[in-house]
C-alpha positions in Angstrom: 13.1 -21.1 11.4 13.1 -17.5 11.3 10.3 -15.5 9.6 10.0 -14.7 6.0 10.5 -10.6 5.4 7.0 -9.0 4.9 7.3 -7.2 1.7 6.1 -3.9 1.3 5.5 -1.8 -2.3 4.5 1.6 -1.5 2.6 4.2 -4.4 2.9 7.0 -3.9 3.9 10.7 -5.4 4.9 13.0 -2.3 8.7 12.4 -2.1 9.2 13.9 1.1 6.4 11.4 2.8 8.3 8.6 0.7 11.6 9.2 2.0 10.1 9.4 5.8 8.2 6.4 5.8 10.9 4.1 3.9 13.5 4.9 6.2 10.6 3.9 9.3 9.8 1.0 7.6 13.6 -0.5 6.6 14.3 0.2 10.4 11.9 -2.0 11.2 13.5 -4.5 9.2 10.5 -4.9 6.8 11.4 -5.1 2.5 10.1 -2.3 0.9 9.7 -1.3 -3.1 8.4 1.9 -4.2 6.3 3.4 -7.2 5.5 6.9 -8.2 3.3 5.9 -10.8 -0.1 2.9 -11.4 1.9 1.7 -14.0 4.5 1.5 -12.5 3.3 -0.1 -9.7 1.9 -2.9 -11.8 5.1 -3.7 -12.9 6.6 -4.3 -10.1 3.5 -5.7 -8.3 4.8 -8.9 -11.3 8.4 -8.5 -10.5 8.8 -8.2 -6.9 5.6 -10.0 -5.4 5.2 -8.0 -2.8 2.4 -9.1 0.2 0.9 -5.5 1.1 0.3 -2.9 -1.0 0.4 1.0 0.5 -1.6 3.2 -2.2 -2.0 6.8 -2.4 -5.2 7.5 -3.8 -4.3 10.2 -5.7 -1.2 8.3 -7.6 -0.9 10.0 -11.0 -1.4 7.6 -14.0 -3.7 4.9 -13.4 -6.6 6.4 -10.8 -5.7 4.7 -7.6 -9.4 3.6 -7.1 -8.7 1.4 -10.5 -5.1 0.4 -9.2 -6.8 -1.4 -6.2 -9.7 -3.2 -8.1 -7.0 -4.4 -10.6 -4.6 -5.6 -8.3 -7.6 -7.2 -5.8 -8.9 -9.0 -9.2 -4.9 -10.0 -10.2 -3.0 -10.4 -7.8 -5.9 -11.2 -5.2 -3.0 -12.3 -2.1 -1.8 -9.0 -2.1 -3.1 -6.9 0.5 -3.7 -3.1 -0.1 -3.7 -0.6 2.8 -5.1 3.0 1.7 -3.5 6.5 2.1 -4.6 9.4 1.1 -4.6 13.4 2.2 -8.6 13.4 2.1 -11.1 10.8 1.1 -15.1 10.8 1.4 -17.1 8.8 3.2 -18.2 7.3 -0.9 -14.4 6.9 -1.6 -14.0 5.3 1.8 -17.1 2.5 0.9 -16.0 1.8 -2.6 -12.1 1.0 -1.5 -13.5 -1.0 0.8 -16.2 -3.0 -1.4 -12.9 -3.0 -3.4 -10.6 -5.2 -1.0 -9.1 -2.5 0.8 -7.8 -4.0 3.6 -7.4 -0.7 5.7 -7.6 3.0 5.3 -5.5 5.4 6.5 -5.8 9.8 6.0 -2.7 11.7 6.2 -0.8 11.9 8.3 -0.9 9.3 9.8 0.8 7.4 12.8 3.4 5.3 12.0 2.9 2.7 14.5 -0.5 2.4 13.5 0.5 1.8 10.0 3.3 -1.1 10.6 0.9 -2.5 12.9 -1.5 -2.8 10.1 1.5 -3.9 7.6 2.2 -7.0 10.0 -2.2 -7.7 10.5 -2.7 -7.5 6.8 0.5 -10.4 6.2 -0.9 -12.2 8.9 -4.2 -12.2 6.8 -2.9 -13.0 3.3 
């Protein structure tokens, strides 16, 4: 039976770092959906079901702190891997208190990050 595609919704604003990493990720024959926006990653978050989450904290429209305790408290099987360019050691405690399942500072290692992709859908 072969195994179900991990589907992947990625937030974030930086379109150069979003055409990078989707084109890692479809290689590695993982689904992927993206969002510029909170809102907009709501929306599909309903539509598409995806199983991890990859959020930019600093996604323009809804604050991505809020985004993650919304999505923990409504769509608790999703898993939600952090990114962001710079994040205290505060930010880093809340998004973890939040659900965060993983936190990652730019730029990060790409191996690291599908490794985490594939733990986190393990976890769900």
């Amino acid at each position: 039976m072969p195994m179900e595609k991990i589907k992947i919704l990625l937030i974030d604003y930086e379109e150069d770092f979003i055409k990078n990493l989707s084109e890692i990720i479809k290689s590695r024959n993982l689904e992927l959906d993206l969002a510029v926006s909170g809102e907009q990653s709501l929306e599909l978050a309903v539509n598409v079901k995806p199983n991890v989450m990859i959020l930019n904290l600093e996604t323009p429209g809804i604050a991505g702190m809020e985004l993650l305790r919304d999505v923990r408290k409504l769509y608790p099987e999703i898993q939600v891997i952090i990114l962001s360019r710079h994040y205290s050691i505060q930010d880093r405690m809340e998004a973890l208190v939040a659900g965060a399942y993983k936190l990652f500072e730019k730029p990060i290692n790409i191996d690291d990050l599908i490794n985490s992709i594939k733990e986190a859908y393990k976890e769900k």
